[in-house]
N, C-alpha and C positions, 0 to 999 in steps of 0.2 A: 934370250930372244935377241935376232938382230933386227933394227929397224934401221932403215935407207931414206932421207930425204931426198929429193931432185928439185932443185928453186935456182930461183934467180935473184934471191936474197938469203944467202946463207944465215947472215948473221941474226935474220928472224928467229933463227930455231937455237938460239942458244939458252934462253931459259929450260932448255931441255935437260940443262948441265947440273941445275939446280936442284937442291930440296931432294923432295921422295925420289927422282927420275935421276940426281946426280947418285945418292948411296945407291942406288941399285947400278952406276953404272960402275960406280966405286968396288961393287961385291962381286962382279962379273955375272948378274944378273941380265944385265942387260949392255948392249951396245950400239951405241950410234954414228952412224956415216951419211955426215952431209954432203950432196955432190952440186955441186955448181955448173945447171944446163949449159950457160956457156961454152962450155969446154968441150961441147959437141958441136960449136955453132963456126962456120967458116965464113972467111970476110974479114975484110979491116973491122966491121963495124961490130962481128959478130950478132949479127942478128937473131934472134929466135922467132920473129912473129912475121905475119905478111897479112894484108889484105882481103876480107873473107870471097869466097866465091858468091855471085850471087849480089851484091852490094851490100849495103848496110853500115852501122857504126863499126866505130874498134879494131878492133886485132886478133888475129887465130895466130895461135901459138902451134909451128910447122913441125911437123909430122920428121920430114929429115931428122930435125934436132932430136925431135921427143922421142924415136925411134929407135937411135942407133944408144939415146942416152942408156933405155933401158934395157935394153938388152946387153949391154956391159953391165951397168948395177945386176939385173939380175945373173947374168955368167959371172960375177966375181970376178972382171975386170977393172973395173972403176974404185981404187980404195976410198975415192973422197976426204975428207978431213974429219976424224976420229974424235969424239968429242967427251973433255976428260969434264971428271966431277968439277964444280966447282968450290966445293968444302969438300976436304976428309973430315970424312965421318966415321971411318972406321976405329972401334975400338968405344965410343959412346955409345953408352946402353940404348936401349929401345925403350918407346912409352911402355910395353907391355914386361921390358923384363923390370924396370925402372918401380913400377906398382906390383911385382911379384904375378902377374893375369898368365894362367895356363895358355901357352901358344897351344893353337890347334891344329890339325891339318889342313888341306884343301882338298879339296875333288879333280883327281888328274882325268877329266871325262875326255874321252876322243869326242870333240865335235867336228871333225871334218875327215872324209876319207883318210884312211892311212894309206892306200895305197896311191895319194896323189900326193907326190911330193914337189909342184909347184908353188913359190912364195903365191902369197896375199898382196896383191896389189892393190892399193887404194886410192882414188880419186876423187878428191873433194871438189863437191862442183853444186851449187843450189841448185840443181835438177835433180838431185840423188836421190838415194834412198835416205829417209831420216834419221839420222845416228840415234841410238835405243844402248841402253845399261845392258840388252841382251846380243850387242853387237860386241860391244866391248870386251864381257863378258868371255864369247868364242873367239873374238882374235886375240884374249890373253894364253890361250893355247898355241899359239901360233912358232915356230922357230925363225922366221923370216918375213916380214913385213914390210912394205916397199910404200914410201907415198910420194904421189905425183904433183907437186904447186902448179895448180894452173894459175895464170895470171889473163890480166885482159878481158875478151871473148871467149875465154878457155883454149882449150887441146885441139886437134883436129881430130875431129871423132874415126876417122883412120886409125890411130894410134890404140884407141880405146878398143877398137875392133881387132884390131891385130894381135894385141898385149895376151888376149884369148892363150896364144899359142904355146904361151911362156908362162903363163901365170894365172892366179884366180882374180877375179877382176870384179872391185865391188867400187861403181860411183856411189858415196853418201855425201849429205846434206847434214850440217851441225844447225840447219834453222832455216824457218821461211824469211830470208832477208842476202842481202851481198854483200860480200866482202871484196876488198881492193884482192887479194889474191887467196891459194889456199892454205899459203904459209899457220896464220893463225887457227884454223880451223885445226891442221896437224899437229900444234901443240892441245888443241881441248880432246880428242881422239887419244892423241900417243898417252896423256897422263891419265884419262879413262880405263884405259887399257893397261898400262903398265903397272895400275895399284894393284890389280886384281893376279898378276902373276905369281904362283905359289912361293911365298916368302917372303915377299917385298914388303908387306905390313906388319911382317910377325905376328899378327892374330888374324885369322881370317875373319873374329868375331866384326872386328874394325870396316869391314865392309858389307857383311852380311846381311846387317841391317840397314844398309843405306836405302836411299831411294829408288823403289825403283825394283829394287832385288826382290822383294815378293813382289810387285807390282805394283803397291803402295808409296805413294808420295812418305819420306822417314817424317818423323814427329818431332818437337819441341825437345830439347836438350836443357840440361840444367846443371851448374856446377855451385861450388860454395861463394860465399855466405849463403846460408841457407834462407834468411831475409834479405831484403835487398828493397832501399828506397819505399818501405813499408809490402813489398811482393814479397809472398812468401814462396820454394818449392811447394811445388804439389803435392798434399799428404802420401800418395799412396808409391813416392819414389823415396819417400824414408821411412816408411814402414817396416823396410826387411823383410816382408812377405814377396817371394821371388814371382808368384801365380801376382799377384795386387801389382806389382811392378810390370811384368809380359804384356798383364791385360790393361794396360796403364796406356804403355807407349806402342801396344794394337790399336787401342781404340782410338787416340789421337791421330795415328796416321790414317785410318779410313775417315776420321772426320776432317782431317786437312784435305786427302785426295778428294773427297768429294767437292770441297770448298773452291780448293784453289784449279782444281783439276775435274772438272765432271766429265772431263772426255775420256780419261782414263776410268774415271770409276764406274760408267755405264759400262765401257767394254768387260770391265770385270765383271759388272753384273750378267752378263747378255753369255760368258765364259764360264760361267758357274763358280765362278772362285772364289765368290763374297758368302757368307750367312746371310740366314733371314737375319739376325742381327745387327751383322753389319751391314746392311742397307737399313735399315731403320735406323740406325746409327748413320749413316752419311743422311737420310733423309731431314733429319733434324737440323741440319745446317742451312736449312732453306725457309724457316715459320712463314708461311702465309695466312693471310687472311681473305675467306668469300662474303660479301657481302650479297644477300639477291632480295625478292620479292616476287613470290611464287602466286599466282592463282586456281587453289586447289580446295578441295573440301579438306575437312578437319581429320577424317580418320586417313584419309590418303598421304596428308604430311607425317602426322604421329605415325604409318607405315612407312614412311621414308626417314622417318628420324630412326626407327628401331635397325632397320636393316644400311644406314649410313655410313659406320665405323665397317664392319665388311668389307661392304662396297669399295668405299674409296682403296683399304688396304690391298686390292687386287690388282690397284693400279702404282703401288708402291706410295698414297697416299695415305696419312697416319691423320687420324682425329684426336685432337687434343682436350677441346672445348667445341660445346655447340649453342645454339639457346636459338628459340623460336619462337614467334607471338604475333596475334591476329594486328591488323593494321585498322586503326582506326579511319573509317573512311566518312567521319563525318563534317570534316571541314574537306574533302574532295570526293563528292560522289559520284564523278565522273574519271576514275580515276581509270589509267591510262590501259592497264592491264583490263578493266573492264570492259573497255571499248572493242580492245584485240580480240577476246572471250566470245563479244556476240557476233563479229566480222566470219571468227571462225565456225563458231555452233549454230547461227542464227537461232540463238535463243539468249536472254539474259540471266548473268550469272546466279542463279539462287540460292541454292546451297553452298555454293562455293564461297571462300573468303579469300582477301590477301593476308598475304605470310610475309613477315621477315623472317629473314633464316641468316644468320650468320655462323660459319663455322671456322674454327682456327686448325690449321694441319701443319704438319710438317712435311712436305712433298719433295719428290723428286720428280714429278712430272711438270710440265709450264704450264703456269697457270691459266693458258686457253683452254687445257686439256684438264683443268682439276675442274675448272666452272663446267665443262661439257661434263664430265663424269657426274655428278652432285644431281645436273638434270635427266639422264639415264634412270635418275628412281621417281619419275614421274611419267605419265603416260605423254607417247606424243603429242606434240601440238599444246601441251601446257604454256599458257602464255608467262610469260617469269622476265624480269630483267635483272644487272646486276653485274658484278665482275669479281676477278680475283687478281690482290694486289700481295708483293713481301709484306713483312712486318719485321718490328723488333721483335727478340726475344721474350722482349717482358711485356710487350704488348697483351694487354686482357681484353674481352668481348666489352666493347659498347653497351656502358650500360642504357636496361632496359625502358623504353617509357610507351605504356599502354594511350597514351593520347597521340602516340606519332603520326602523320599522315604520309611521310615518305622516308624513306634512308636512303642516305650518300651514298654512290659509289666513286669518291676519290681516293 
């Protein structure tokens, strides 16, 4: 692969020289050509930026410079300054030959026309598109890849328009936030992409499981002592059961994506990619607890307790624990649900009693939407109050006391 920076700070992109990104450029894996906008810019002062059209703060970086830059980088005019390893490395073994681990192959997929043989241009610009493990990924195919350091105000979207002509033209975004230029972004980019080209890790196992790659946030990692400050490894990573270990460090990473990530693990659920499983499995990462106080007759609740666990699980909601019990209303016989009862019936309640109901779930839905479900097994217009809040883990049901006259909902 060749990769082309264009900046106005060359000497940003020298950690490029280093580590994983230096041996490959050491194995002729890879190559890099820094070029210095500058050297397109005319004038004592050489300038590259001017004043936007239009008014406003800052500086656009002018089109003249940015123009004539790339189109030398990309015809193979401009050599810029060739950027060598910074360690030899060649000749020290690899993690993978070093532990004896079977190197694999890779997947040489075409993802992009073969019959366009235009480089990848890239522009990192917080307007872009969101950099994704599946960006990386398709420009680890790539034979020529070019990125553009906006600084300032950015490019003059001219350039970005024009570039069409010469090139494949992707603005990305490495985050919602700004940077002083796109130097640094081109280093998080170039090393995303460059681990993942056939050979650079010597096991593709080394990436396969990262994050991200099936679409899962990767899971907890462990290495020796096998205790540590009284933590032990998790049984079932020294088991030697190869199935106890897969389904070890599955399960972990759909319970982190869910945790750390619910925005990814909805999409997955909504893509069919997840088990019933593993959604029950991320839902777990959420215990809630409902607290209410229903006004219903006796056999209408015992029918909502029986058909409860169902219910809720339609909504991705799981039942752990429930319990329910008549409310004593003899230190409050004006009690507030009774009042609502004859507002709405004009009649007084007779058969009916208050109910507490608390139930513990493990949800994935927000808990306005699990207390709305819970009341869907009661007929409209049931008078009820109450709420749903998180909980610990080890959190158990309040216990019971048949003399209550109301329960919290804090």
């Amino acid at each position: 692969m060749k990769i082309d920076v264009i900046t106005i700070f060359p000497e940003y992109l020298d950690p490029l020289r280093h580590a994983l990104l230096g041996k490959a450029i050491e194995n002729g894996q890879l190559s890099v050509g820094v070029h210095y906008l500058r050297d397109w810019a005319s004038g004592v002062h050489q300038a590259v930026d001017d004043s936007p059209y239009g008014g406003g703060p800052g500086m656009v970086m002018m089109p003249t410079v940015w123009g004539a830059a790339l189109e030398d980088v990309v015809a193979g005019k401009a050599a810029g300054d060739e950027l060598q390893s910074a360690e030899l490395h060649r000749g020290q073994a690899r993690h993978d030959e070093v532990h004896d681990i079977e190197s694999r192959g890779y997947s040489a997929e075409a993802l992009r026309d073969a019959n366009d043989d235009r480089p990848l241009l890239i522009v990192p610009t917080p307007s872009g598109t969101p950099f994704t493990q599946e960006m990386a990924r398709r420009w680890s195919n790539e034979e020529h890849v070019i990125f553009a350091c906006g600084r300032y105000e950015g490019i003059d979207q001219r350039v970005i328009d024009g570039a069409h002509r010469y090139a494949r033209v992707e603005e990305v975004s490495i985050g919602d936030y700004v940077l002083i230029g796109g130097e640094v972004a081109v280093l998080v980019m170039a090393e995303a992409m460059v681990r993942l080209i056939p050979g650079v890790l010597g096991n593709s196992e080394s990436h396969e499981d990262d994050s991200f790659s099936h679409g899962l946030l990767e899971g907890p990692s462990y290495t020796k002592p096998r205790v540590w400050r009284g933590m032990e490894v998790p049984e079932p990573l020294t088991s030697g059961n190869h199935k106890r270990i897969a389904k070890f460090h599955h399960d972990e990473a759909v319970k982190k994506t869910a945790r750390v990530r619910p925005d990814i693990f909805h999409h997955l659920m909504e893509t069919g990619e997840l088990s019933k499983e593993d959604i029950r499995l991320g839902a777990s990462q959420y215990p809630m607890r409902t607290r209410m106080q229903v006004l219903v007759r006796e056999k209408e609740m015992n029918e909502a307790l029986d058909r409860l666990a169902v219910h809720l699980a339609a909504y991705n909601i799981y039942v752990t624990e429930v319990q329910s019990n008549p409310v004593s209303l003899a230190c409050d016989p004006s009690h507030s649900l009774l009042d609502e009862f004859e507002r709405t019936h004009d009649r007084s309640a007779i058969s009916e009693e208050v109910f507490t109901l608390e139930i513990l779930t493990e949800s994935l839905a927000p808990a306005k939407n699990l207390t709305s479900a819970v009341m869907e097994l009661f007929e409209p217009g049931t008078p009820w109050m109450g709420t749903t809040v998180a909980r610990e883990d080890d959190e158990g049901l309040t216990p019971a006391d048949p003399n209550a006259c109301a329960v919290s909902f804090d």
